[in-house]
C-alpha positions in Angstrom: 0.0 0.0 0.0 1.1 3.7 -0.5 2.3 5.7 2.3 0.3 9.0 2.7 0.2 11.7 5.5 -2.5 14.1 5.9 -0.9 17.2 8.0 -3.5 19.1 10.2 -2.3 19.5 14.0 -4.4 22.6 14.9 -6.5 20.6 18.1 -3.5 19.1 19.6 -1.1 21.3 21.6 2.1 20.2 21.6 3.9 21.8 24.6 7.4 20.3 24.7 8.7 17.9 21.5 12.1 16.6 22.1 14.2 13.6 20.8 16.2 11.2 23.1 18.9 8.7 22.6 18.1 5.2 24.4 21.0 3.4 26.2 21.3 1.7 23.3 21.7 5.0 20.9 18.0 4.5 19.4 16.3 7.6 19.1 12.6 8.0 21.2 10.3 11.1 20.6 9.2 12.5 23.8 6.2 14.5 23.8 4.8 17.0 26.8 7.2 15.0 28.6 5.5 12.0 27.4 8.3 9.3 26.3 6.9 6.9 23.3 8.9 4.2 24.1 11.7 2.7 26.4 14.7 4.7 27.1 16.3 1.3 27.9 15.3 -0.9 24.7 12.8 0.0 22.7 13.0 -2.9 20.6 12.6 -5.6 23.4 9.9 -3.4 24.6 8.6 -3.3 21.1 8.4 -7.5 20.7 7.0 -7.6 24.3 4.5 -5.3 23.8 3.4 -7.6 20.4 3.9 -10.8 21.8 0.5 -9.9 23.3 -1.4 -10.0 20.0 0.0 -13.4 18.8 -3.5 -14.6 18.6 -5.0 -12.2 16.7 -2.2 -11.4 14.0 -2.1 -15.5 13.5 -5.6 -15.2 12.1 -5.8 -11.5 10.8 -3.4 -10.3 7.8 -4.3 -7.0 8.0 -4.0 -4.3 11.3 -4.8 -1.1 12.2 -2.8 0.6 14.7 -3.2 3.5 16.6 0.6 5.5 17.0 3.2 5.5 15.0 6.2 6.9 17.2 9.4 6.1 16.0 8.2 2.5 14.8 10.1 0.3 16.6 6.2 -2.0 17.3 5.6 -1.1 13.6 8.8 -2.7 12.3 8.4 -6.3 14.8 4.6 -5.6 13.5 5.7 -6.4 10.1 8.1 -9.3 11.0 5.0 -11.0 12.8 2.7 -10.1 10.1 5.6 -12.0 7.7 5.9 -15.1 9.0 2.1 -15.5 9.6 1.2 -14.5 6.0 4.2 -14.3 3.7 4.0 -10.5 1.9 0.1 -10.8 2.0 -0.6 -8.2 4.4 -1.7 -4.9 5.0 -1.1 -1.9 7.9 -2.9 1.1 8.6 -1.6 3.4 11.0 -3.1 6.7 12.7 -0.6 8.9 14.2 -2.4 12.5 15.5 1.2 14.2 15.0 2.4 14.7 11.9 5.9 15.8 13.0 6.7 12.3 14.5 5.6 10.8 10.8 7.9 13.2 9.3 11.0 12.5 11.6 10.4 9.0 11.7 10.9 9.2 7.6 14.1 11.8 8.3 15.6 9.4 10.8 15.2 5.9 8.2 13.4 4.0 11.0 10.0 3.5 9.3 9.5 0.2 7.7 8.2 0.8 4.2 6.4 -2.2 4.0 2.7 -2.5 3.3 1.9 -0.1 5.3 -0.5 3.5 4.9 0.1 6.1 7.4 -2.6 9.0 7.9 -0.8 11.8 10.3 -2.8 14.4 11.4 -6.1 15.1 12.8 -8.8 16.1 10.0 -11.3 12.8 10.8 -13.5 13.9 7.8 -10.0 13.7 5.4 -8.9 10.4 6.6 -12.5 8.5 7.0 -13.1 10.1 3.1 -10.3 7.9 1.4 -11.9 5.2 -0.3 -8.7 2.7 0.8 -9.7 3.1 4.8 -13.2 2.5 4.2 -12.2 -0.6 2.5 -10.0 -1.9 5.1 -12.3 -1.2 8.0 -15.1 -2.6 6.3 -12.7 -6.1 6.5 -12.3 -5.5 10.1 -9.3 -5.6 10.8 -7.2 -7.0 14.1 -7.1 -3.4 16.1 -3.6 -2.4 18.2 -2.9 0.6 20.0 0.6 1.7 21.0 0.3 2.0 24.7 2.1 5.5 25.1 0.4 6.9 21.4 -2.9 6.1 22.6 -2.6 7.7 26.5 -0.8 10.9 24.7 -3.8 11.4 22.3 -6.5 9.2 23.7 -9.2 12.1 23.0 -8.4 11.9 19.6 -8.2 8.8 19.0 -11.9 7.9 21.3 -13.3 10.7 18.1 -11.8 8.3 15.9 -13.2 5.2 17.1 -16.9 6.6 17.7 -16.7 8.6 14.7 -19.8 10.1 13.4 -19.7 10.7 9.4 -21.5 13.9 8.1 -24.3 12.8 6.7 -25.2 15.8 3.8 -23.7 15.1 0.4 -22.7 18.6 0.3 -20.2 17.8 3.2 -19.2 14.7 2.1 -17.6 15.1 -1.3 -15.8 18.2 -0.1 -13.6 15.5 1.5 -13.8 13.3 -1.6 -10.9 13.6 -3.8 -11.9 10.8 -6.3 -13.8 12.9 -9.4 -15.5 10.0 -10.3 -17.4 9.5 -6.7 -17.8 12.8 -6.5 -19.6 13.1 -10.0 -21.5 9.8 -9.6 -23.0 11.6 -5.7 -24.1 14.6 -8.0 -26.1 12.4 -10.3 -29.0 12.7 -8.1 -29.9 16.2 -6.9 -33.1 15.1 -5.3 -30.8 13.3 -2.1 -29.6 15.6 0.5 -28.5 13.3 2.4 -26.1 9.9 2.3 -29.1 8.0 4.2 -31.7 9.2 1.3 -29.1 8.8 -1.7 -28.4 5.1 -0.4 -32.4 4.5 0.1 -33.0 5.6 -3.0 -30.1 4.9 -6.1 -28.5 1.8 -3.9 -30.5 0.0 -1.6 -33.2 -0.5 -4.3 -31.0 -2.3 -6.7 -31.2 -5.6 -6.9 -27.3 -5.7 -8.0 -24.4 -3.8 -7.2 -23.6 -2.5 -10.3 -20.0 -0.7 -9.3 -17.6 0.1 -7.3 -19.3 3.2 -6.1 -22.0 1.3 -4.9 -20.2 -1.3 -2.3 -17.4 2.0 -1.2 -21.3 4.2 -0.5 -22.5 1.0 1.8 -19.5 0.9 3.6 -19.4 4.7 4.3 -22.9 4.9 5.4 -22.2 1.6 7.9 -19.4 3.4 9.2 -21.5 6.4 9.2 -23.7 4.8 11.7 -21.5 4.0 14.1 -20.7 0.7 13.3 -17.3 0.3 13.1 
């Protein structure tokens, strides 16, 4: 999958935003005095912290994890993921702060493998790409870095009980696929997802494109049940 970030950092304050070296010369990110992982070993901490999820990453190929850090859980994330399924995996990754994403790439330490990272924190720009929905919809085995989640557990609470607008008018601002966007404006009688679903999707018989199944999934997710 392709990496992305989406930068937008304007509802989280970041007071202090340093970088440490670990005993063993590994650099940690350390945020409102928050450190995002061990100052001893973060890699030990890293497979420790995974060895948790065996279960669940046995039977699930793909993963969505909330914090990025410096990547040491993402990197033993994709080593597990490996010898469970080979290459056939998939990561999503939401990290709030887009400067960790960014110094993460500067420093060499993310693991460009399979993996799609949305920093920053515009919900409506990250729940409109079509790929998300997709993977959601597949349910995927949920992790949360322990010291990402506490440091931005408001935001990512939003993200889990996420409440999609619901007006079309809204919704393709965030769309950036013409096409969708175009096939929404076909009807100018529905004002709303809910009425353009009841009335151009959910009286079909058949699918009859892609449009339709990505529409389904966004009003699902739209009603909380993700």
């Amino acid at each position: 999958m392709e990496t992305n970030h989406f930068s937008n950092s304007k509802d989280f304050k970041i007071k202090t935003y340093e970088v440490k070296t670990s005993r063993g010369g590994l650099k940690i990110p350390v945020i409102n005095e928050v450190h995002l992982h061990s100052m001893y070993d973060p890699v030990k901490e890293a497979k420790t912290f995974l060895s948790k999820h065996e279960v669940s990453l046995e039977s699930k190929n793909k993963v969505l994890v909330f914090g990025l850090g410096y990547a040491y859980h993402i990197y033993e994330l994709c080593k597990v993921l490996e010898r469970n399924h080979g290459t056939n995996y998939e990561i999503v990754v939401i990290e709030p702060n887009d400067q960790v994403y960014k110094d993460c790439i500067k420093y060499n330490l993310f693991p460009n493998k399979n993996i799609k990272v949305f920093s920053g924190f515009d919900l409506h720009r990250i729940y409109a790409d079509s790929e998300l929905i997709n993977f959601l919809i597949q349910k995927p085995a949920i992790i949360s870095h322990p010291a990402s989640f506490e440091l931005y557990r408001t935001f990512f609470e939003k993200f889990m009980t996420y409440e999609a607008p619901r007006d079309i008018s809204t919704i393709t601002k965030y769309i950036e696929s013409k096409e969708l966007r175009s096939y929404l404006y076909t009807d100018t009688e529905s004002h709303s997802i809910e009425s353009f679903l009841k009335d151009n999707i959910l009286t079909k018989s058949k699918l009859s494109s892609n449009h339709d199944h990505l529409l389904l999934a966004f009003g699902h997710l739209s009603n909380g049940e993700f």
